[in-house]
KEZAMAR-578891 format. One record per atom (N, C-alpha, C): x, y, z. Coordinates in steps of 0.05 Angstrom, whole numbers, plus 32768, in hexadecimal, padded with zeros to 4 digits. Each point is the difference from the previous one (the first is absolute). Layout:
XYZ ...
This chain:
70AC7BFF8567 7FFF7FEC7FEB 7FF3800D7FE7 80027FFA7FEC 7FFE801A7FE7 7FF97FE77FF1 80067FE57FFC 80007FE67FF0 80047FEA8010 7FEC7FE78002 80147FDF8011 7FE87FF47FEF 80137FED7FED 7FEB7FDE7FFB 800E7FED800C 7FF27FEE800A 800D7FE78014 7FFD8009801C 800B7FE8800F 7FFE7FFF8018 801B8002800D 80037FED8014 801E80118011 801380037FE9 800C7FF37FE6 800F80067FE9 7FF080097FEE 800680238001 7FEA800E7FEC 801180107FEE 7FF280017FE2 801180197FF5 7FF180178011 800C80148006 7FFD80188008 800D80107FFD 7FE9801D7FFE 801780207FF4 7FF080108022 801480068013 7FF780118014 801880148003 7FED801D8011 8015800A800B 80097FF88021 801A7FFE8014 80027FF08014 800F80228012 7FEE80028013 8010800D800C 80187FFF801E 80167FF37FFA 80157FFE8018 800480138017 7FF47FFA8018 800280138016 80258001800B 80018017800A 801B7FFD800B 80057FE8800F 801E7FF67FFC 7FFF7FEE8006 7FFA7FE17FFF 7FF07FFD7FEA 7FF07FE37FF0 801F7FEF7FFF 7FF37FE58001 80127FEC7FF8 7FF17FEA7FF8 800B7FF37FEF 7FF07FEC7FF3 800B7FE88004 7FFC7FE88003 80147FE87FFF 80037FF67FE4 801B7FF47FFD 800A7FFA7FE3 7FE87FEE7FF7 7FFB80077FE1 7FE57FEE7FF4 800580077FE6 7FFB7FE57FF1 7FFC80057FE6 7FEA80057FEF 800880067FE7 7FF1800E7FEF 7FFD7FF07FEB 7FEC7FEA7FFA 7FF97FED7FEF 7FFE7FFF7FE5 7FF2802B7FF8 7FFF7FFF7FE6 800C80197FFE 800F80028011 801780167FFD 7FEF8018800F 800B801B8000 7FF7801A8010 800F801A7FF0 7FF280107FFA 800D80217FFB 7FF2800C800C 800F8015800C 80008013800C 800480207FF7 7FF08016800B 800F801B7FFB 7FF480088014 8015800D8007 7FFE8015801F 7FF780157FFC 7FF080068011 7FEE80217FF0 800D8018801B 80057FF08018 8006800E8015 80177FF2801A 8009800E8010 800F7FFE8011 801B7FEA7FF5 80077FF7800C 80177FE27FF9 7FF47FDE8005 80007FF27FE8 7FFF7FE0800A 80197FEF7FFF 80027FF58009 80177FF0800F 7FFF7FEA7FFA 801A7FE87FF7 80007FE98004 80177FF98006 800B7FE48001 801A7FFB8004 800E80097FF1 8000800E7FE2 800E80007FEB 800B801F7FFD 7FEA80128013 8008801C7FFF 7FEF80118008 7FFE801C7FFF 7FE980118002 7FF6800B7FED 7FF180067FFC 7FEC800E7FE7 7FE88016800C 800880117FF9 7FF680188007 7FE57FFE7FEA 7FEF80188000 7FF3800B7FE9 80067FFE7FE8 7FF87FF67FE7 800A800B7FE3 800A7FDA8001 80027FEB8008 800C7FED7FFA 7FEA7FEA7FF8 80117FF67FF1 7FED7FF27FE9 80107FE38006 7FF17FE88018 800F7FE37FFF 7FEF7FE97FF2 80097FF27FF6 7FFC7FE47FF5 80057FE98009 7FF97FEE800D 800A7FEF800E 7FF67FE07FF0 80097FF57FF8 7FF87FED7FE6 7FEC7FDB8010 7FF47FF57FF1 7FF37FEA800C 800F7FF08014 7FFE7FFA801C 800F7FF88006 8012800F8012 7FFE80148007 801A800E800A 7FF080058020 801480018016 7FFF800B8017 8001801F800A 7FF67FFD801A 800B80198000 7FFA80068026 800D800F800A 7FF980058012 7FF48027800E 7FF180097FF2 7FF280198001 800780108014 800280158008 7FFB80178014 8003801A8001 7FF68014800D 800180177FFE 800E8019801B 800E80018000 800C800E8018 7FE980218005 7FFD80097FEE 7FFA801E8002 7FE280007FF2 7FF17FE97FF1 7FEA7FF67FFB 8001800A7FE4 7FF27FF37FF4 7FFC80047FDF 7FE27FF77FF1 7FFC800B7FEE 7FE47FFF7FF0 80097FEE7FE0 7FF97FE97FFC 80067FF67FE3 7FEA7FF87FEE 80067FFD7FED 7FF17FF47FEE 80067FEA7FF1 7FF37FEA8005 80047FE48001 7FF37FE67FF3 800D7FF37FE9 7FF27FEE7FF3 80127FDF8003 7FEA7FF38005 80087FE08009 7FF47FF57FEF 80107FEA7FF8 7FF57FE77FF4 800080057FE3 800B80137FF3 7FF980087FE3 801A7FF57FEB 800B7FF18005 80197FFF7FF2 80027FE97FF7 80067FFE7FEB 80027FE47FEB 800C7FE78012 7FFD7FF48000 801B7FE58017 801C80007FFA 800C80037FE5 800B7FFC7FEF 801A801C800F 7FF380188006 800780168003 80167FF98012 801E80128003 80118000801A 801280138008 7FFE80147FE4 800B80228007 7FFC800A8021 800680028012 8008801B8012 7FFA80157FEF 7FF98016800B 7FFE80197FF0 80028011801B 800B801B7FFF 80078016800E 800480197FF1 7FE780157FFB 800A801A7FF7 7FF180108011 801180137FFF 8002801A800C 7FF2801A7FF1 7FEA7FFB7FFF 7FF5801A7FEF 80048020800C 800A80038011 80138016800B 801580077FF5 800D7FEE7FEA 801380067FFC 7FFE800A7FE1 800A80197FFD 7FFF80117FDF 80017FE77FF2 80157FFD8001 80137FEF7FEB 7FEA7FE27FF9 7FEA7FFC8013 7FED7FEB7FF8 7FEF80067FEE 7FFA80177FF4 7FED800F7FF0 800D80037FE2 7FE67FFC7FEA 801280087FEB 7FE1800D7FEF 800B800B7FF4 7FEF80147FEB 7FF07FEE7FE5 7FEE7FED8001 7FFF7FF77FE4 7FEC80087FE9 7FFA7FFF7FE7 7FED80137FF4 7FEF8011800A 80148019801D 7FEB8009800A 7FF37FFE8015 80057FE38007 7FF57FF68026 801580028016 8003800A800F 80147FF68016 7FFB7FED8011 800F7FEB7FFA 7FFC7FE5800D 80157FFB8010 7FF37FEF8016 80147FF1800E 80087FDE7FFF 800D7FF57FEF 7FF77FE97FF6 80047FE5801C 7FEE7FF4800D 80017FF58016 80057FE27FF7 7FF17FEB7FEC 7FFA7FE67FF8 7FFF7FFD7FE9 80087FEF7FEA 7FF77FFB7FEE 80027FDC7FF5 7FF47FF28004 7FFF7FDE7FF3 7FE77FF57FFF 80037FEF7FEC 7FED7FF37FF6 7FEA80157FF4 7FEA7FFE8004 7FF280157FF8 7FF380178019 800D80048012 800280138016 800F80148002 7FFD801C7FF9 800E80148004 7FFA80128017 801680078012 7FF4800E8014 800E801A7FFF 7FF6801C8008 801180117FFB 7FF0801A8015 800C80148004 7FF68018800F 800580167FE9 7FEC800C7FFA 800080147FEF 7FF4801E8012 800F801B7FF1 7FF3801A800D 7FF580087FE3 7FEA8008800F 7FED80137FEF 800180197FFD 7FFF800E7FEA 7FFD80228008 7FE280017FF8 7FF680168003 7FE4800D8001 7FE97FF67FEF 7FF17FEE7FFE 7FF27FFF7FE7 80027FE77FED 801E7FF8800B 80117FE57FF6 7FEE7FEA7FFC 80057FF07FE5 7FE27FE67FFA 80197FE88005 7FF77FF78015 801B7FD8800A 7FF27FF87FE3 801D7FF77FF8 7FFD7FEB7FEC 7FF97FE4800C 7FEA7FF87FF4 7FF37FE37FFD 800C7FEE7FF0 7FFB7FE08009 800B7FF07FED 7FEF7FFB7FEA 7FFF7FF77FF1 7FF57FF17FED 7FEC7FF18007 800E7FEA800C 7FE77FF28006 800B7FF48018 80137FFE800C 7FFD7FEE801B 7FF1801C8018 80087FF4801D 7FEA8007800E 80138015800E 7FF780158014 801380198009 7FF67FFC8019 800D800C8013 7FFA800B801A 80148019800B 7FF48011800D 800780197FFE 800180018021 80158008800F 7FF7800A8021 800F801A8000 7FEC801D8005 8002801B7FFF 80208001801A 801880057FFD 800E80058016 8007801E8003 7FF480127FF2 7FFD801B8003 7FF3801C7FEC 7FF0800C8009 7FF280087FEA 7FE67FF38000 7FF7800B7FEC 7FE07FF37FF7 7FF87FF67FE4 7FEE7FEF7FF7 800280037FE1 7FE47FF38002 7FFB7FFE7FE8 7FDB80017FF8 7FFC7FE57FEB 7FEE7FF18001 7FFB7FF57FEA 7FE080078001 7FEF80017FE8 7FF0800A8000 7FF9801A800C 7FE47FFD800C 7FFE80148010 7FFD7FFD801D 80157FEE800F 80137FF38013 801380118005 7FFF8014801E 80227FFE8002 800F7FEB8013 801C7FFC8007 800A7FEC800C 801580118007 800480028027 8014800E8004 801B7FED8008 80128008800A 800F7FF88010 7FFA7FE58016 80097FE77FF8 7FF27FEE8015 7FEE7FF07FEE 7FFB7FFD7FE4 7FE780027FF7 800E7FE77FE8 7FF07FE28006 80087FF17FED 7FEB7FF67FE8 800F7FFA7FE6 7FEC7FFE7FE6 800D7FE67FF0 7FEC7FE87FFC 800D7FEB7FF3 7FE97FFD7FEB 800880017FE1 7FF67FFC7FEE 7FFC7FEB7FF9 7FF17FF67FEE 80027FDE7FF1 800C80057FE8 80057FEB7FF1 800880057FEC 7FEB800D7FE9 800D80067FE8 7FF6801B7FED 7FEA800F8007 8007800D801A 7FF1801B8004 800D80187FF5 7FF4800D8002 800180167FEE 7FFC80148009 7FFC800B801C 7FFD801A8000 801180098011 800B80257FFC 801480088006 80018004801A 801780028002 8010800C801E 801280127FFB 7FF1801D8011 800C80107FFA 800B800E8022 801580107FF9 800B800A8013 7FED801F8012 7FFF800A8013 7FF9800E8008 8014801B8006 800F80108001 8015800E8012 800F7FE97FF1 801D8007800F 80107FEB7FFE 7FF77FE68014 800E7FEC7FFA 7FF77FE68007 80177FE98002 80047FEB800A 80117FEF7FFF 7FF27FE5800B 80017FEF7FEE 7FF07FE98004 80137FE37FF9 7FF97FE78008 800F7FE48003 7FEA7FF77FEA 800F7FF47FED 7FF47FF87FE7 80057FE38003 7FF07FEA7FF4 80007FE08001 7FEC7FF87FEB 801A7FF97FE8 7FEA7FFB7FEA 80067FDE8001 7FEE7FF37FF0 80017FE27FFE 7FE47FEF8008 80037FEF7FE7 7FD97FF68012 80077FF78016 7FE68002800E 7FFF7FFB801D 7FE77FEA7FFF 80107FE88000 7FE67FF0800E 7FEE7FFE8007 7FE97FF38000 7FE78006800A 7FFD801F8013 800580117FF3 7FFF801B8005 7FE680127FF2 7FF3800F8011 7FE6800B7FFB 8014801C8001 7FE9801A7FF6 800480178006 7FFF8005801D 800E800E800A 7FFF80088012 8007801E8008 7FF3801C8016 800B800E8003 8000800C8021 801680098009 7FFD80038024 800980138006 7FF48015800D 800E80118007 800680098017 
């Protein structure tokens, strides 16, 4: 667990690890669920998703979970407007999901209302662009990167408040899950 406010209906940001074999019974997702697979395959009725997959499952939606060969994710509940009802499915494995923009290589995963979600690679030294003023959260999915004189490896999650200000910088190369947008009664937080 990396983040939970509330009780049995909580927002929460964890990582979940699926042993071979897991099954889950069909259950819904009240304020919706995203997902990214950091490891092995997760499973639902709708398909398989290996590593590199980026799902969205909107307020309201079912699902029935499992893992044949076991998988490692990273997982946020409860965070999604009511209003929301996109499905989302990318494949950040795939070239063709990446694009070059002033300079960043992004993977563009989300974008509504004032929530952008995206996977960016770092090269050596690289400073993540910050918003302005809404709030960020950063989870390291390979590589290392520094804010202050903090490093944060691999595994390693960072949620800002809004207009903070100090940098994040890349270590080596790096590849990290970006989530900008204020966040609700959201404090700093950092886990590694």
């Amino acid at each position: 667990m990396l983040d939970r406010v509330g009780g049995e209906i909580a927002r929460a940001t964890s990582l979940v690890r699926y042993a071979e074999g897991s099954i889950f019974p069909t259950h819904q997702h009240p304020g919706g669920e995203e997902i990214l697979v950091l490891a092995g395959t997760f499973s639902d009725e709708n398909g398989d998703y290996p590593a590199g997959w980026y799902l969205r499952n909107p307020p309201t939606s079912t699902h029935r979970p499992h893992s044949t060969y076991g998988a490692l994710i990273f997982v946020k509940l409860h965070q999604m407007l009511p209003t929301e009802d996109r499905t989302v499915r990318v494949n950040s494995m795939d070239a063709a999901n990446w694009n070059v923009t002033g300079g960043r290589n992004i993977c563009p995963l989300f974008e509504g209302g004032s929530e952008l979600v995206y996977l960016e690679r770092l090269v050596d030294m690289a400073v993540l662009k910050m918003p302005s003023k809404d709030g960020i959260e950063v989870f390291v999915v390979s590589g290392m990167v520094s804010m202050g004189e903090k490093a944060y490896s691999k595994g390693s999650w960072i949620r800002l408040p809004e207009n903070h200000h100090q940098a994040i910088h890349s270590i080596g190369a790096a590849t990290v899950f970006v989530k900008t947008g204020p966040f609700p009664m959201a404090e700093s937080l950092d886990v590694h």
